[in-house]
N, C-alpha and C positions, 0 to 999 in steps of 0.2 A: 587515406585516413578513414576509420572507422566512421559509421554513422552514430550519432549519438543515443545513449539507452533514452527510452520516455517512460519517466516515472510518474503515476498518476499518485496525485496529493488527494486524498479524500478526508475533508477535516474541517469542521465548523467554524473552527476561529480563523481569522482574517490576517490575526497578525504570525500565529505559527505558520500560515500557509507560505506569509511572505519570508518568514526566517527560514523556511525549507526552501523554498525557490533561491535563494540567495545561496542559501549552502551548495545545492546540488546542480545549482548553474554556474557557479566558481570551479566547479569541475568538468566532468565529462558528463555532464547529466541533462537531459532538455526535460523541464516541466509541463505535467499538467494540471492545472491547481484547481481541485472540484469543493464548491464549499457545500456541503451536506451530503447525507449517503445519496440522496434522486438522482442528483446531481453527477456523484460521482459515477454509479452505474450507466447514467446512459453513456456519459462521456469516456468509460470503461470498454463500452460495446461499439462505441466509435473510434478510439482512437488509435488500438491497437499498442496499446500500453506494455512495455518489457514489463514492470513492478509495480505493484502499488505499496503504497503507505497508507495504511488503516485507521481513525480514530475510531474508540469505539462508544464513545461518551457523544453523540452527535443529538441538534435540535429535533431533526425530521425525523430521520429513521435511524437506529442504532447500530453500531459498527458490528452487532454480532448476526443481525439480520440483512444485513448490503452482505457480510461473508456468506450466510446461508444460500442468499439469492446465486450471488457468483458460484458457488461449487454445484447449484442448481440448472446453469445454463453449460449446458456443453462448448456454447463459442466461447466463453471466456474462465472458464475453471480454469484451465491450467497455467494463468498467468500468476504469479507466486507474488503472494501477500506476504508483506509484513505492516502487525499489527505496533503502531507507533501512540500510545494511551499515559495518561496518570497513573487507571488503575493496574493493579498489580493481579496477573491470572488466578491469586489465591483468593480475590476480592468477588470472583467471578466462576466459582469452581465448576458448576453445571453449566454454564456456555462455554465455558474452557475444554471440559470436557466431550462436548456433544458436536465442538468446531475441530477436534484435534484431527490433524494429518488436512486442516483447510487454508493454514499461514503457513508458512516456511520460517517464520521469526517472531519473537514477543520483544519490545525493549521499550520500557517504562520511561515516561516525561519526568524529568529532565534528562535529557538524556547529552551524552557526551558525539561533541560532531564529527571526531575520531571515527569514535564507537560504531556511528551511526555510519559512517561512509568506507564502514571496513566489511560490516556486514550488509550491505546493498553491495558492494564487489561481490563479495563472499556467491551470495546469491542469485545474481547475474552470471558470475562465470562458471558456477554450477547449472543452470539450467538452461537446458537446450529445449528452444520450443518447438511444437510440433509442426506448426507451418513455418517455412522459410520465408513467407513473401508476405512482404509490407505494404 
């Protein structure tokens, strides 16, 4: 049997984190649930994360600045973000724009758990990362 993907949750609220972990732990998914961007990036650079889930509305630091950081570190750019937000990329057009080719996905709160666990497949079995070893 397969090891399972770990998907790092980076996301201020307490209770989405817990509705993602329940969702993508009823599957093939093992969590890591980071509550704010600090949070999320060290735990990003430790934990060798398959994907992340982005909020980009966060307390500490915001979700368009945790992306700048990551496509800024060489150890962990190429793990594939999707951004998981209320707002809408048109709400945000100069960080949408100055992050583009830094997510692999945008899907707006509320969003459908279908939806959402079709394109975290989608996105995992497209992306072959460059080290093999865990």
């Amino acid at each position: 049997m397969d090891e399972k993907h770990r998907i790092l949750i980076i996301e201020d609220d307490p209770g989405i984190i817990e509705l993602l972990e329940v969702v993508l732990e009823s599957g093939q998914y093992h969590t890591i649930p980071a509550q704010g961007g600090t949070k999320g990036l060290r735990l990003l650079r430790e934990s060798g994360a398959d994907l992340v889930l982005l909020d980009l509305m966060m307390d500490d630091v915001d979700g368009w600045s945790v992306l700048q950081e990551i496509n800024a570190d060489e150890a962990i750019r190429d793990v594939p973000i999707i951004i998981l937000t209320v707002r809408s990329a048109w709400e945000d057009p100069d960080y949408a724009a100055a992050c583009a080719g830094m997510y692999v996905d945008y899907i707006v709160k509320p969003f459908s758990v279908h939806d959402l666990l079709t394109r975290i497949e989608r996105v995992l079995s497209n992306h072959r990362p460059q080290i093999p070893n865990r």
